[in-house]
N, C-alpha and C positions, 0 to 999 in steps of 0.2 A: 684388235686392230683391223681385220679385213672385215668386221661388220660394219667398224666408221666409218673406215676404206667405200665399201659398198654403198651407205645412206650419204653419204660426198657427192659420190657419182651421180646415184640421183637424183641430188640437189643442182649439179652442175646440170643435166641432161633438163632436167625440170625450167631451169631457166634459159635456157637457150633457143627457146622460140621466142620467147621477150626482150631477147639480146636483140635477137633478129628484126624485131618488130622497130626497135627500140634506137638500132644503130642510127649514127647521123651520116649524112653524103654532105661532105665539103666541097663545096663548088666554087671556084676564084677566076675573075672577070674585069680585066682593066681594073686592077687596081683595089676589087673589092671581093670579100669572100660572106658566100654566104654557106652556114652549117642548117640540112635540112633533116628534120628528124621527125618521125609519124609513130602516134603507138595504135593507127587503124590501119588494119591490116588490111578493109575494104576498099582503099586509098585508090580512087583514082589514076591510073598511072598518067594520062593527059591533064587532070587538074594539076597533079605533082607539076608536070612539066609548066604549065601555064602560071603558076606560083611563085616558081623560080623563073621563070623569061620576065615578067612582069618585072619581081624586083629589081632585076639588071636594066631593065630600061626604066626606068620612073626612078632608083632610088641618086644613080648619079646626074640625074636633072635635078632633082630635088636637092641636092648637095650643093651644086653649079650655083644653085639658084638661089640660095637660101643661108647656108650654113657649108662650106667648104672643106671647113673643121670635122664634120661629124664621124662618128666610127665608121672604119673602113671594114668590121667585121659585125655582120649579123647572123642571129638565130634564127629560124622559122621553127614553129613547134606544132602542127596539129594532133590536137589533143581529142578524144572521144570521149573524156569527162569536164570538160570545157562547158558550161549552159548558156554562157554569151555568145557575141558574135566572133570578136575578137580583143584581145587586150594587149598592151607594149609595154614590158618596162626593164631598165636596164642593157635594151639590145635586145630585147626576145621579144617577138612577135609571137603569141598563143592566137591558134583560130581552133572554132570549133568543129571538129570533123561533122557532127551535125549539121550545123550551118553551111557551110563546103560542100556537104553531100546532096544538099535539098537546093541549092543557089550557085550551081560552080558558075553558071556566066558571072556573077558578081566578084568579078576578080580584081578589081578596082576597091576591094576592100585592102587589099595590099597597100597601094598606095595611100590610103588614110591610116594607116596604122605604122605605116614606116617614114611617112612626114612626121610623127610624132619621137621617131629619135631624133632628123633632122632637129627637130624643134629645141629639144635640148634643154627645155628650163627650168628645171630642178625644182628648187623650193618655189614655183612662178609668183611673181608679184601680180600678176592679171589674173582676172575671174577665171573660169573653169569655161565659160560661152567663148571665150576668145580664143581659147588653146582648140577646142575641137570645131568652130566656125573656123580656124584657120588651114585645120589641118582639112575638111571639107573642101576649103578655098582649093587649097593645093590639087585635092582628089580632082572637082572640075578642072582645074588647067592642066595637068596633066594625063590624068586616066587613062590608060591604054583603049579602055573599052564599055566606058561607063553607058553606052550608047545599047552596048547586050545586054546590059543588066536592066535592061531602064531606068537607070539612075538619072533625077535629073534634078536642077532644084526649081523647088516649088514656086507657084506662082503668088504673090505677097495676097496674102489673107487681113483683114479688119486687126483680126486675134495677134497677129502677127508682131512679134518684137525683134530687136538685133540679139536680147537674150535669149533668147528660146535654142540656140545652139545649131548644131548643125550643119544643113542644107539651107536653113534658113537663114542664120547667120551669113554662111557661104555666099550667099544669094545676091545679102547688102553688100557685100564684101566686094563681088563683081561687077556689081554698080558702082560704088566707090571708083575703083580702080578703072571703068569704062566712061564714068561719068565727071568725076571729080577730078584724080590725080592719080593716072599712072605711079605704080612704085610705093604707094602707100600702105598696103598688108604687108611687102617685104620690109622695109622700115620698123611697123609696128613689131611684126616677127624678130625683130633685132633686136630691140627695144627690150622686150619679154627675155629673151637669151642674156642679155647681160643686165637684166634686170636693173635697167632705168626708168620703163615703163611709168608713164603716170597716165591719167585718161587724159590731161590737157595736148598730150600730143597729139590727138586727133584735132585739136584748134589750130596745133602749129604747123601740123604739113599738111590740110584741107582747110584752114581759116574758119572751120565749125568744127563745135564739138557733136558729139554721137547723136545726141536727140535733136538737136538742129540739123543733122546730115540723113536721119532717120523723116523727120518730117519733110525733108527735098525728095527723097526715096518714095516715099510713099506718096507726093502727088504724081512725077511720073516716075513706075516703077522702069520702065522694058529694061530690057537689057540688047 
């Protein structure tokens, strides 16, 4: 008994620097809680902080603005076997402490990755370019700070489609919305969440559909 007794002990001792590593800090903020947890121990203590301020200002605009409904409780998770940048699902936000560590100005990776709970559409009836061109959209209008990252989007290229995703995506998105009709991503965004979605919707709340409104875009692109 006191030899189990003893390899217990050092099992419990053995992991309790990974407990440590590993704990989450719960943090609740008008209305929303977010649960933060790191297994890098080289973690930043100012990106932590800038990780967590970000969320609290961009995720209840995003909610305001978009989807009202959405979960009032998230995860953050950076992870240091993570090889992307960052991934969402179910309410967890993964970022790669690699990424983080090589790119902290790019903190505005939050807000594209936690427009995508806002977002909310499950099985999506829309392509895969719509859901990250939108969630793109969002990171421009909102971003804390896409300005230190130098996140910007691109200037429209020959090559250039509304499918290519993105910033690209994002780009026609902001034209639309600068050019065409106000209100019209948030609409679309709506659409995808309660899965009504068809593409003739772009005919009915802009009077063109996508490649009609793509060929206006691309004679004059500005923004």
């Amino acid at each position: 008994m006191k030899k189990i007794s003893f390899l217990a002990s050092l099992a419990i001792t053995a992991l309790l620097p990974l407990s440590k590593l590993s704990a989450q800090e719960t943090i609740k903020k008008n209305g929303y809680t977010l649960s933060f947890e790191s297994n890098d121990a080289a973690l930043d203590p100012k990106l932590k902080k800038r990780l967590i301020e970000t969320f609290f200002v961009v995720y209840p605009k995003l909610a305001k603005e978009y989807n009202p409904n959405t979960l009032k409780s998230v995860q953050f998770f950076v992870d240091t076997a993570y090889k992307g940048v960052a991934a969402t699902a179910d309410g967890k936000v993964t970022y790669s402490s690699i990424w983080m560590d090589k790119h902290p100005e790019d903190i505005d990776v939050v807000t594209h990755e936690v427009m995508h709970i806002v977002q909310d559409y499950g099985n999506s009836v829309g392509p895969g370019w719509l859901t990250e061109g939108i969630a793109d959209y969002a990171r421009f209008k909102f971003g804390v700070d896409n300005a230190g990252a130098k996140w910007t989007l691109p200037a429209l290229k020959p090559e250039h489609s509304y499918q290519n995703s993105y910033r690209i995506t994002a780009r026609f998105f902001a034209w639309i919305e600068k050019n065409v009709k106000a209100g019209t991503i948030k609409e679309v965004d709506a659409s995808l969440r309660d899965h009504t979605y068809q593409p003739e919707i772009w005919t009915t709340l802009t009077g063109k559909d996508l490649d009609a409104l793509w060929a206006d875009y691309t004679k004059n692109p500005q923004l």
